[in-house]
Structures are given as C-alpha cells and as structure tokens.
C-alpha positions in Angstrom: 96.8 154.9 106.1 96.6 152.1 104.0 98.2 149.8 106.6 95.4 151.2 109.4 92.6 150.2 106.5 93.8 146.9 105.7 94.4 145.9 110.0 90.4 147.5 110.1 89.2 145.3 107.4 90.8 142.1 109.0 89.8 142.6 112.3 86.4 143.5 110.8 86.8 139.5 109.3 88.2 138.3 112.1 84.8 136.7 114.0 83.4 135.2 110.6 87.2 133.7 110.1 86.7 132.3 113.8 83.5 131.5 113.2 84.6 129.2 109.8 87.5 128.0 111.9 85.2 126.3 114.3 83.3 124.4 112.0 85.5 123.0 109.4 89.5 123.1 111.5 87.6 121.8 114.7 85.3 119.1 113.8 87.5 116.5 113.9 89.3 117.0 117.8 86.0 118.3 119.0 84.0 114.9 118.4 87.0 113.0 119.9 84.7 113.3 123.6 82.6 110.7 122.1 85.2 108.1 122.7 88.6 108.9 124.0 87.4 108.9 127.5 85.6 105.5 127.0 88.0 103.6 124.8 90.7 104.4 127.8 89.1 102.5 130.4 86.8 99.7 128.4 88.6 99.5 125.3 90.5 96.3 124.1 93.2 96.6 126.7 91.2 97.8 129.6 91.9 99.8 132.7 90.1 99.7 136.4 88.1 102.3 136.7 89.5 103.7 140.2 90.3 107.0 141.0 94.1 106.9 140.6 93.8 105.8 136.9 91.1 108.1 136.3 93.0 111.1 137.5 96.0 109.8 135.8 94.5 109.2 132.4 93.2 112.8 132.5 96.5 114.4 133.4 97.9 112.5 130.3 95.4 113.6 128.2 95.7 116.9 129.3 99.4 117.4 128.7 99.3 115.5 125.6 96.6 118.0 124.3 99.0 120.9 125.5 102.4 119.4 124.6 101.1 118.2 121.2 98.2 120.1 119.9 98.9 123.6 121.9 102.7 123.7 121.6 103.4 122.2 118.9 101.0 122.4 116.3 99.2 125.9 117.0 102.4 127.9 118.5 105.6 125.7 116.1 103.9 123.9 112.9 101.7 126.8 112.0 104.6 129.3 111.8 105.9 127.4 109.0 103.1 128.3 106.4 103.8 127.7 103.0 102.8 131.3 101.7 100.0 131.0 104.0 98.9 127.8 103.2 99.6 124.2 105.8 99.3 120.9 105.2 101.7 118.0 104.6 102.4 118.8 100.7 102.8 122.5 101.6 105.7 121.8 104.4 107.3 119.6 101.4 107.9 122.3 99.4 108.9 124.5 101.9 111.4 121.7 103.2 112.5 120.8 99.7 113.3 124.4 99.3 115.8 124.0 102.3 116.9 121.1 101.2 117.6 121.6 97.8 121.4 121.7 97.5 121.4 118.2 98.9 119.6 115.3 97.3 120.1 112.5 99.7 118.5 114.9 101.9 115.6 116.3 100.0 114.8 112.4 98.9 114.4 111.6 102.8 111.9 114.2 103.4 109.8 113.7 99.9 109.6 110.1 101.3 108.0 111.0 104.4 105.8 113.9 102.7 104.2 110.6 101.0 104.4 108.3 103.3 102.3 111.0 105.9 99.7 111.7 102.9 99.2 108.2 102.3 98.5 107.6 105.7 96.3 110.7 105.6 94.4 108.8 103.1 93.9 105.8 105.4 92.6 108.2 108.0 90.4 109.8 105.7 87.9 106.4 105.6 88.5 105.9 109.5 87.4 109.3 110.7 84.0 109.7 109.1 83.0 105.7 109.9 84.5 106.1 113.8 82.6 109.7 114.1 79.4 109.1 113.2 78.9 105.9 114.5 80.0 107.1 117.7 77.1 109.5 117.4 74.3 107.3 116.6 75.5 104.8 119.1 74.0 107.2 121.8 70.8 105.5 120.7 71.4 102.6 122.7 71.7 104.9 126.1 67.9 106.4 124.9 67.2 102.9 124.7 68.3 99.7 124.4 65.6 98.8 122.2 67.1 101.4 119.7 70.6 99.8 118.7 69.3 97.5 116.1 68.9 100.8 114.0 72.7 101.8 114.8 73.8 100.1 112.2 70.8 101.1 109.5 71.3 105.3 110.8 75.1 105.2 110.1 74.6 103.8 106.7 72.1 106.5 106.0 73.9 109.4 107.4 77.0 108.7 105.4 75.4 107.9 102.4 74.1 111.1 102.2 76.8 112.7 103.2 79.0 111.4 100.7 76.3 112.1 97.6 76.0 115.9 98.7 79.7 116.3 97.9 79.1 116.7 94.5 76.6 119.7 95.1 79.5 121.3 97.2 79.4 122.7 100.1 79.1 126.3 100.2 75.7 126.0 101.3 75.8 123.3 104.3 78.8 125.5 105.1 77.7 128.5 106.4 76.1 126.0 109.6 78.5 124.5 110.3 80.1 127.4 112.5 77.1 127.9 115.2 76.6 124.5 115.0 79.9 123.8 116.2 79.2 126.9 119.0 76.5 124.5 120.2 78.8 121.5 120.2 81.2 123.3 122.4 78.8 125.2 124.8 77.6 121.7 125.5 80.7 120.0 126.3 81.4 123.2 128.3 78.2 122.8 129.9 77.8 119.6 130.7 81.1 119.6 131.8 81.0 122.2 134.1 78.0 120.5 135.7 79.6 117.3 136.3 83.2 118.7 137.5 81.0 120.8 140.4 80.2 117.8 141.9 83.2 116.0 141.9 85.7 119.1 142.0 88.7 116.7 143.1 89.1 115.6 139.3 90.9 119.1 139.1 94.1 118.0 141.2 94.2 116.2 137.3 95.8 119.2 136.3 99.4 118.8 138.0 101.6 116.7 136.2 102.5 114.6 138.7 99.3 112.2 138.4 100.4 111.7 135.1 103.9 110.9 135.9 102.7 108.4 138.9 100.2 106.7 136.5 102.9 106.2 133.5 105.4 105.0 136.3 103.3 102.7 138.6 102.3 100.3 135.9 104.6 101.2 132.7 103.2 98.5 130.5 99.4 99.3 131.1 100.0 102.6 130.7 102.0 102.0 127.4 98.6 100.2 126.3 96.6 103.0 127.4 98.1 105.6 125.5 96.8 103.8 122.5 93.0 105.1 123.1 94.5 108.0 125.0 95.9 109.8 121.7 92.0 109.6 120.7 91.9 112.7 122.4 94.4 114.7 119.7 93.2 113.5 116.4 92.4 116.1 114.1 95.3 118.3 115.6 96.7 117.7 112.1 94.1 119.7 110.9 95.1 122.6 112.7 97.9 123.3 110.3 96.2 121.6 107.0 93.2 123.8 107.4 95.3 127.1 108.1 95.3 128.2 104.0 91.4 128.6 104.6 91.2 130.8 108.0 94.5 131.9 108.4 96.7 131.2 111.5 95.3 134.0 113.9 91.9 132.9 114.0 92.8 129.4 114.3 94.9 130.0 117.4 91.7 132.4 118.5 89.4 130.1 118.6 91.9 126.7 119.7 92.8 128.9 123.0 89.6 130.6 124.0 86.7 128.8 123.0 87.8 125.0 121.9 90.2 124.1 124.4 88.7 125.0 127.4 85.7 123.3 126.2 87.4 119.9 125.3 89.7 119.8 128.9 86.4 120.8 130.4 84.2 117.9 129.1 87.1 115.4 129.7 87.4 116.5 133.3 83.4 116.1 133.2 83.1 112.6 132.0 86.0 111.9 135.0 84.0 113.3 137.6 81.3 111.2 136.4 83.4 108.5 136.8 85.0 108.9 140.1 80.8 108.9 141.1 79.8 106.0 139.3 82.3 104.0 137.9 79.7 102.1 135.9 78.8 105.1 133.7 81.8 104.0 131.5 79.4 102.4 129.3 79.4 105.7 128.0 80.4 108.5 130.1 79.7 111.2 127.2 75.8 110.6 126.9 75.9 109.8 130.2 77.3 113.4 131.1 74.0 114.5 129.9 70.6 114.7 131.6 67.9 112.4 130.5 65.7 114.9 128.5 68.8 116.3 126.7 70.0 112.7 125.4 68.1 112.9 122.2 68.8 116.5 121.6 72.5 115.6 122.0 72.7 112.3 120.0 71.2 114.6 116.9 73.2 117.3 118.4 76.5 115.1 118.7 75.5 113.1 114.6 75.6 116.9 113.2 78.9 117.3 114.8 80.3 114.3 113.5 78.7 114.9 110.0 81.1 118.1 110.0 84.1 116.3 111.5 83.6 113.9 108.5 83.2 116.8 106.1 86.5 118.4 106.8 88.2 115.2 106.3 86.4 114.5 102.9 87.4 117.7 101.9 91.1 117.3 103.2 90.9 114.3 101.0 89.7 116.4 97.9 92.7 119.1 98.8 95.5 116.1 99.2 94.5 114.3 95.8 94.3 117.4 94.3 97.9 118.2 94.9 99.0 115.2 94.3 98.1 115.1 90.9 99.5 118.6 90.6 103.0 117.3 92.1 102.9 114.7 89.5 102.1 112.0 92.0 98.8 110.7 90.8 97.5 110.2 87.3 94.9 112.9 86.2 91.3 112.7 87.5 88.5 114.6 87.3 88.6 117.6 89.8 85.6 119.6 89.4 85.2 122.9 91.1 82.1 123.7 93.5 82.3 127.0 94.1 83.2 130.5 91.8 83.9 132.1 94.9 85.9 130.1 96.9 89.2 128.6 95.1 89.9 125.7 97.6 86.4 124.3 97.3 86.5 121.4 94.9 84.9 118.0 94.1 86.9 114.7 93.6 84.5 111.9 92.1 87.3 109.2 92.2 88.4 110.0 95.6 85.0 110.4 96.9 83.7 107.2 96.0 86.4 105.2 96.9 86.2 106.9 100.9 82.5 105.9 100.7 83.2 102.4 100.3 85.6 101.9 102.5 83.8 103.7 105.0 81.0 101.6 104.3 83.2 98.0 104.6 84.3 99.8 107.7 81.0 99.9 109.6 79.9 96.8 108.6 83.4 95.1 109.1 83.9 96.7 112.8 80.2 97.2 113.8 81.1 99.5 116.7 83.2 102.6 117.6 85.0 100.5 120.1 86.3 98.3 117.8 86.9 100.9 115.3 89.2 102.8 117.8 92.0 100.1 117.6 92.0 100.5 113.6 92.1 104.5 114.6 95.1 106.0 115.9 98.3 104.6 113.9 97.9 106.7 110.9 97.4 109.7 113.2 100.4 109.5 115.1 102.4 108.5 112.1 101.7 111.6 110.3 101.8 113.4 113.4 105.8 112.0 113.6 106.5 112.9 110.6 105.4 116.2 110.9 108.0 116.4 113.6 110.7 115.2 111.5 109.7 118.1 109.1 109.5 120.9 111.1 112.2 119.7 112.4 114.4 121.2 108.9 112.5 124.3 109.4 112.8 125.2 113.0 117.4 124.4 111.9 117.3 125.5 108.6 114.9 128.2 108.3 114.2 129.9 111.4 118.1 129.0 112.4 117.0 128.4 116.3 119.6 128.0 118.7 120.7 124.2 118.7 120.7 124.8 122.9 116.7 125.3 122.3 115.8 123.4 119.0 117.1 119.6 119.7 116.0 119.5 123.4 112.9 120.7 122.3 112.6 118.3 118.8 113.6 115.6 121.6 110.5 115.8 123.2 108.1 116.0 120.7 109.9 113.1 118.7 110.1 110.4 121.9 106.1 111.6 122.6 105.1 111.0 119.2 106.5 107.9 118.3 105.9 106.6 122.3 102.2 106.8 120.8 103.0 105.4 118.0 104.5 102.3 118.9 101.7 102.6 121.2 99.1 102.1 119.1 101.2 99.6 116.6 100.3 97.2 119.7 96.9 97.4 117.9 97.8 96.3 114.4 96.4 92.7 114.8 92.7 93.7 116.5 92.3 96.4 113.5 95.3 98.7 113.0 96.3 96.6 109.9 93.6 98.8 107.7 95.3 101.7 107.8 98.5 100.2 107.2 97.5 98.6 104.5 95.7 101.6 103.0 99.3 103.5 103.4 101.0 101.0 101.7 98.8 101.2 99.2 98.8 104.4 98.5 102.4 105.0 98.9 103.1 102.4 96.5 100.8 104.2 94.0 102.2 107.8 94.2 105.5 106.9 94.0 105.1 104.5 91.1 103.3 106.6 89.6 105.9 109.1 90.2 108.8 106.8 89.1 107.6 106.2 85.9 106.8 109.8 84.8 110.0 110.1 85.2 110.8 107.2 83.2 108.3 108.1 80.4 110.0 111.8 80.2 113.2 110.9 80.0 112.3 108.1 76.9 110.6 110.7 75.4 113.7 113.8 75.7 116.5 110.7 74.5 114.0 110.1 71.1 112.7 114.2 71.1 113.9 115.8 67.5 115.6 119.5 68.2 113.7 122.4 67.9 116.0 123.7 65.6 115.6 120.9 63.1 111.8 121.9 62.5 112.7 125.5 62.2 115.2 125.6 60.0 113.0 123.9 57.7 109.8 125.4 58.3 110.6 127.8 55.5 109.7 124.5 52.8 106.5 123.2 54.7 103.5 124.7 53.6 101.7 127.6 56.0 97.6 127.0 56.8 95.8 129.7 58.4 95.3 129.7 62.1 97.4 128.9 65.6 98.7 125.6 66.2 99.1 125.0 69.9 101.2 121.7 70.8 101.1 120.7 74.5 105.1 120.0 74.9 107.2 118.3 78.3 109.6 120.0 80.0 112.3 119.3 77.5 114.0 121.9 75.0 112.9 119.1 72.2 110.4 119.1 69.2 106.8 117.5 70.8 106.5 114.6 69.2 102.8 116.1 68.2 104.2 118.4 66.0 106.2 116.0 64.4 103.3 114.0 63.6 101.5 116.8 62.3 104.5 117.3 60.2 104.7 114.0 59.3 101.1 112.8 58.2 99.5 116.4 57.2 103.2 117.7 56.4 101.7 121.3 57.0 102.3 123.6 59.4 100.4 126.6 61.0 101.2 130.5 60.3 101.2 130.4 64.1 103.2 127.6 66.0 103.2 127.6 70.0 105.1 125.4 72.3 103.2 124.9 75.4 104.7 124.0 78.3 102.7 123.6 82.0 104.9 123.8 85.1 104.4 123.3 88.8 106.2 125.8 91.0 107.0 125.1 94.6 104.3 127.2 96.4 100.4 127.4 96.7 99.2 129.6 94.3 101.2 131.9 91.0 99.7 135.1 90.4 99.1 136.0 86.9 101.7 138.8 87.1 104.0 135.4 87.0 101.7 133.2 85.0 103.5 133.0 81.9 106.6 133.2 80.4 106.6 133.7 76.4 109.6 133.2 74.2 109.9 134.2 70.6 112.2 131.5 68.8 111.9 132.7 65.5 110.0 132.0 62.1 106.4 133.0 63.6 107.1 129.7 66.6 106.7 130.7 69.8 107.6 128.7 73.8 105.0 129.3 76.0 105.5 128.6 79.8 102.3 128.4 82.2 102.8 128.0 86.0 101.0 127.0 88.3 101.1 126.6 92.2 100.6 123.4 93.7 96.7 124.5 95.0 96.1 125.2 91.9 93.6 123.6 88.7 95.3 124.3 85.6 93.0 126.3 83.1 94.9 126.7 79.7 91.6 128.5 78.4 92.3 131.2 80.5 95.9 131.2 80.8 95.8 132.1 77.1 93.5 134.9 77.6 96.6 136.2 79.4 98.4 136.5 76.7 96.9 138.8 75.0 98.4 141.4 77.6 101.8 139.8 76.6 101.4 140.8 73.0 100.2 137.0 71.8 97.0 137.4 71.1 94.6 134.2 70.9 91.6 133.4 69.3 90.2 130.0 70.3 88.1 129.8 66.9 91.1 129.6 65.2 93.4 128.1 67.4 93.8 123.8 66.9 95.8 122.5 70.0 97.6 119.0 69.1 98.2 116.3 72.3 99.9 113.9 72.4 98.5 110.6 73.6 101.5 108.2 74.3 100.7 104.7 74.2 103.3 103.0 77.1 104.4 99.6 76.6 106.7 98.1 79.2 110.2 97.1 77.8 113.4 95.9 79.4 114.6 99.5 81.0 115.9 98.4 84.1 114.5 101.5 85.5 111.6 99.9 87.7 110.3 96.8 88.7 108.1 94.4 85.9 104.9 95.1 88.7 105.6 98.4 88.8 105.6 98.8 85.0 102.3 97.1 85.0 100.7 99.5 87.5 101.9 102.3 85.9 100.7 100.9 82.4 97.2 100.6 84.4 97.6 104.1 85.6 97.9 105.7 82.6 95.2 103.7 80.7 92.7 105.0 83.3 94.2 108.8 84.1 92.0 111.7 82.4 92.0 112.8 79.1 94.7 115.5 79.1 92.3 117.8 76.8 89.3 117.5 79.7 91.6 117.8 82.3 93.2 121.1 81.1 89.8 122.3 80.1 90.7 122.3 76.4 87.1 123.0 74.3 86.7 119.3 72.7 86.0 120.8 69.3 89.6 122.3 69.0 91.6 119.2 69.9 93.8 117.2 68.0 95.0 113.9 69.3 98.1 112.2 67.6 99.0 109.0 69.1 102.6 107.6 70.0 104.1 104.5 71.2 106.8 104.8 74.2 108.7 102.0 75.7 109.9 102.1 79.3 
C-alpha cells in the first residue's frame, strides 16, 4: 500500500519535475538554434549554401543529436547515477569505487574527472557570453540601425544577471519552466511553418545524406563538424542536472517535448535556406515573421538568460565539490535557499565567470567569432565522459564485451572526430578554453598534491594520542568541552598540544574532531557520526559528509546528543589549528608548485567561517609546517 502511495505521489510530482527540467537541464541545448545552423554555413571555415550541403549538414546534426545526446547521454550516462545524483565528480566516485583495488587505474580516471571539470570551467565563461549575445544580436535583423547597442545590451543583461546570483534563485526560478514552454512552442512553430513550404528538407532524415556529405568532400566536412557539434552543447547537462529532477522527467521532457522541437527548428531554418539561400545571415530570426522579431529577440535574451543561469549554477555545484574532494582551497559557499539543498552561492567563482565573460564579449565582439572559442571544451568533456562510462558499462553493469566495445567504439571515434574537429579552431579562438583548462587543472591538482604533502608532514611530527593520555591525569582539569579540529591521522592535533604547551591545562571534556568525505552525494544523519570513547573523559569524533554536501559542525554536534555526547556550545571552546606552510626542500613537488600552493593557502577561508564555527568560541593556535 505504501508502494501504491509513494508511485501516486511521484506521478502526482511528475509535471512540476518536467516542468523544472525544462527550464534549468534544457537551457543550454535549446538556445543552440541561435547559431549552430548559421555558424555551419558562414562561420570561419564556410560552406556553399546549396541544397546537397544543406540536407547533409542537417542529417549530421540530426544523428549526432540522436547518437550523442539521445543514446548516449539520456538512455547510457544517466543510468549510472551516483545515488541519484550526475555530473562529472559524481561518475568519479562511482568509477573510483570500481576501480579501487587498482591504483594505476583509479589515478587515470581521477585525471580525467579533473581534466573534464576544468574544462567545464572554461565552458562555464563561454556559454553565457556566446548565448546572450546571440540573442541580442537579433537586433541587427529589427534593424540595422540597432547593432551599435549589441554590444551595450549584452553588457547589461549579464551584469545583472551575474549580481542577482547572490539573492538566489528560488524566485526567478519558478519562470523559468513556462518560459522555456514558450521557447520551444516557438521553435516548434516556426519550424513547422517553414518545413511546410519546403517539405523536401525531410529526405534529411535518412542517413544516407549524411554519409554522402561526410564522404564527397571529407576535409570540408571535417571543418564543418566544428560548428556542427553547436547543435549538442549542453547534452552534458542532461546527466549533471539529473540530482535535481531525477532521470525520468529528464528523459520525459528530452523525448516528447524538447527534441522534436530542436530537430523541428533545425529542419526549419534548412527549408528557409533551400528558399533563399541569403537568409543565412541569420536563418533563426529570419525563421520568424516580421511582427514577431522583437517578441522573439526578448523572447530568445530570456532563453539565453536561463541557459546562462544553469551553467552559473553548474559552476557553483562543481566548485563546491571540489573543495569538498579536497581539490580547491576553502571559499565562501553561502546557501540561498532553506528549502532546497543544491541551491548555493559562490562569490569567488561568480565573479571571476563575470569577468571573463565580460573580456569575452569585448574580446570576440560577435557570436560568430565566439563559436570557434566554443566547442573544444564541450567535446573534451563529452570524451571523457565516454571514457568513464566506459568502466561502468564493463565493470558495473558487466555488459557483454560482444555489445559494450562495439558500442564504446562508436561513441569514442564520434566524440573525439569532433574534437579534433574543433582543435582545428585553437588559433581563431579555441586557445581560451584551453587555457582556462590548464589553468584550472593545474590548480586542483596542486592544490591537491600538496594537501597531501602538508598531511603527511604533519602525521611524521604528530605526538600519539596515548602520550597526552597517559598524562592527562597530572594536567590540571578547567570546566567546559574542548573541541580540537584533528586530520585524518591517529595522532595528537598539534592544537592540543599547544594548548597543552602554553596554557598547560586541559578541559574536563576533550574531543577529537575529525571531518571526512565519503564517496557519494549526500550521508544521512543515521551515518553522520561515529563517536569513540578513548578513555580519561577524551573522546574521537568522526563527521561525514557526502561530496554535495556543506559541512555544518554546529549541527553535526547537535547530533550528538542522540549519541549520548551531549554539547553545549556556551561552554564548548573549539581550538584550530592554523598552519603556517613554508616551502622547504621535500622533493615532493615542484619549487612553482610550492609557491602556488603557499598562495592558496594564504587566501583559502578561515576554517572556523567555513565550518560555521560561532567566532566567539574559537581558539586559533598557530604552527609552522615545512613542505
């Protein structure tokens, strides 16, 4: 009965969970009409605009979108949630999991987990800058008089949107789902309207104009894959986004309502074509009739404005779990919403996507030339992701070698035939990117690299425990609960020996806590803790955490209580340790690496702030480390 209650209740959810689906999963692949179609045909390695290229552009497009987006992403990647959660740090844990009895192994795929969220970031300040200025660009076909204020709008519209992150964004939200309805019943629409004039562009559909286009000319076509993988970005988001909607609704609303509407507009803008091949100035707006242009280019900025969002707040998630995986240094990471867990705010990581989205738009001054910057980080995460699932679909799910190669084949050889495709655009802007990945791989793993250095100096110099205990008996006891923020080590924190040391007291109440990261998304508070009594009135505390997660040791400790260690935080004093790190000669890492991590750390978040630790019952005792 319970079971019947439960299946009710879901489907009674299951149109608002659409609903949501559209408007933050989609926002991303459903803009891409504003310039796939274009950048094919007038982009920087240009096509004739004659009916066998058009008809063989749109049969690639359309079996990329199925072979790439349909099969792989909505029917293969999203089966490999992560306790229901998606996203490149998710399928690292659940790989590492498989992959844990062999190190070389688990290394590999931890390098490419990185490698595809650093890339994630440089796609992160492409997408909003490409997007909206796509959108506003539909000024000039108003008027020509209109695109000296391209420029002026796109500064304005990202500005804003960029200063309302720190309100959250419950609120904008909730509109984003009919607006998105709108989006798509237009490109439907319009679509339709287009295709019944120039029903032909159907014969698109069979695979075979695909196959005579890629063969006729093979290096033009190789070029043209470059703009035609436009039409796919934001499939990633399928299986990032899943955590939020769950993988039902997602498939929902890709398969009935999203899809048809993208393969519909796309076959639209080619009937235009195959009409008037001069309507490639911009066959999306063009698609329209003239009193709807101005409703669509607001229409189209909204859009785009929630494309942007879902990649801001990707952004948010990724940095997030980064410095939860112990890849980034602590930063502020404030949360927006008391409702909804996964809605947060990252200052750091906000402003720096607002400049570079800014340098972007003045730098590249048009969607067209922001399209060869676009694209390489996209199809290098999306190759990647193949490589992942790839452990999964073996390892996990234990598919038939018969079935899984032939089938990791082909989604290997397309992705990385689009990526080298669109590494022929490195020198006219696909350098950014690139750079931005290198970047940021270069600061999560050295940041990474010398946690691990700084933990293991601090276990080889850490006192035992049992040295302080066995002489606690001769310190003197003061009222109250000492709390003493340790590593993962079995040793003394160096804290307490300070305390020992310069106030040579101790408290009638020691604790030893300890915060841990375990390999999924959330812990529930049934496995929060884990309390042992060593003896002497000292305890070990253990808090987990899931990788989703922002640690709150406030609450955490109100846990206890059910664990029978009660805490009062009016008389509880917690003691941190703040380690000055020096660079020395261990041979562990490079001197510039030293240096960025001594940078790093300078600049990473009070530990007390970021564990949400009340201010007036901290105690901060300083130590020098050497790496």
């Amino acid at each position: 009965m319970a079971d019947k209650m439960s299946e009710a209740q879901t489907k009674q959810k299951l149109p608002t969970l659409v609903l949501g689906a559209l408007g933050v999963v989609y926002g991303d692949i459903g803009t891409s009409p504003l310039y796939a179609l274009k950048e094919t045909f007038a982009g920087h390695h240009p096509l004739p605009v004659v009916e066998a290229n058009i008809l063989g552009v749109l049969s690639v497009m359309f079996w990329t979108i199925m072979l790439l987006v349909s099969l792989k992403y909505v029917v293969i990647v999203m089966r490999a949630d992560n306790r229901g959660e998606g996203g490149s740090m998710a399928l690292l844990s659940l790989v590492s999991e498989l992959t844990s009895q062999h190190p070389k192994t688990k290394w590999f795929v931890t390098a490419l987990s990185v490698v595809a969220a650093a890339l994630f970031f440089g796609d992160g300040m492409i997408t909003p800058a490409i997007s909206v200025l796509s959108a506003v660009e539909g000024l000039d076909v108003v008027s020509h008089q209109f695109s000296i204020y391209i420029l002026p709008v796109t500064i304005i519209v990202l500005t804003g949107l960029f200063f309302i992150q720190k309100h959250g964004t419950s609120v904008v939200g909730m509109t984003f789902g009919p607006i998105m309805i709108v989006w798509f019943l237009s490109l439907a629409i319009f679509g339709i309207m287009s295709i019944a004039q120039s029903p032909q562009v159907l014969l698109a559909l069979n695979p075979i104009y695909a196959y005579q286009f890629l063969s006729t000319d093979p290096w033009l076509s190789f070029l043209a894959l470059g703009a035609i993988v436009l039409a796919i970005t934001g499939g990633e988001a399928l299986y990032a986004d899943m955590g939020h909607f769950g993988k039902h609704p997602i498939r929902l609303a890709w398969f009935y309502f999203v899809l048809p509407a993208l393969v519909l507009n796309y076959f639209g803008q080619g009937a235009l074509l195959l009409q008037n091949p001069q309507a490639i100035e911009n066959p999306f707006y063009l698609l329209a009739p003239a009193w709807a242009l101005v409703p669509m280019v607001l229409l189209a900025t909204a859009a785009t404005v929630i494309a942007s969002q879902a990649v801001i707040s990707g952004a948010f998630s990724l940095a997030s779990q980064s410095v939860q995986m112990g890849f980034l240094p602590r930063i502020a990471i404030r949360q927006t919403s008391d409702k909804a867990q996964g809605q947060i705010y990252v200052p750091f990581t906000n402003w720096t996507l607002y400049l570079a989205v800014v340098f972007l738009v003045f730098a590249f001054q048009s969607s067209s030339n922001l399209a060869a910057a676009y694209g390489i980080a996209v199809t290098g995460t999306m190759s990647i992701t193949t490589i992942l699932i790839s452990f999964v679909i073996i390892l996990y799910w234990r598919w038939s070698l018969a079935i899984a190669i032939p089938l990791i084949s082909v989604l290997l050889v397309a992705d990385l035939t689009y990526f080298a495709a669109n590494a022929m655009k490195i020198p006219q802007g696909g350098w950014f990117p690139l750079g931005i990945a290198v970047v940021s791989f270069t600061v999560l793993t050295t940041w990474k690299r010398g946690r691990k250095l700084l933990f293991a100096e601090i276990e080889r110099q850490a006192v035992p425990i049992n040295v302080v205990l066995d002489s606690a008996d001769s310190v003197n006891r003061v009222q109250g609960t000492a709390v003493f923020l340790a590593s993962v080590g079995e040793g003394a924190p160096s804290s307490l020996l300070h305390n020992l040391k310069h106030n040579q007291v101790l408290h009638e109440r020691n604790v030893l806590l300890t915060v841990l990261l375990e390999d999924k998304p959330y812990v529930s508070n049934g496995n929060r803790l884990l309390i042992d009594n060593m003896g002497n009135n000292f305890f070990r505390l253990r808090v987990f955490y899931g990788f989703m997660e922002t640690p709150d040791l406030p609450a955490a400790l109100e846990l206890c209580t059910t664990r029978g260690l009660p805490f009062d935080l009016m008389t509880t004093s917690f003691f941190i340790s703040r380690a000055l790190v020096i660079s020395g000669s261990n041979p562990g890492m490079m001197k510039w690496r030293k240096q960025l991590f001594l940078a790093l750390s300078k600049n990473a978040m009070n530990a007390a702030d970021f564990f949400k630790i009340p201010a007036n019952r901290v105690i901060e005792m300083g130590t020098r480390i050497e790496i």
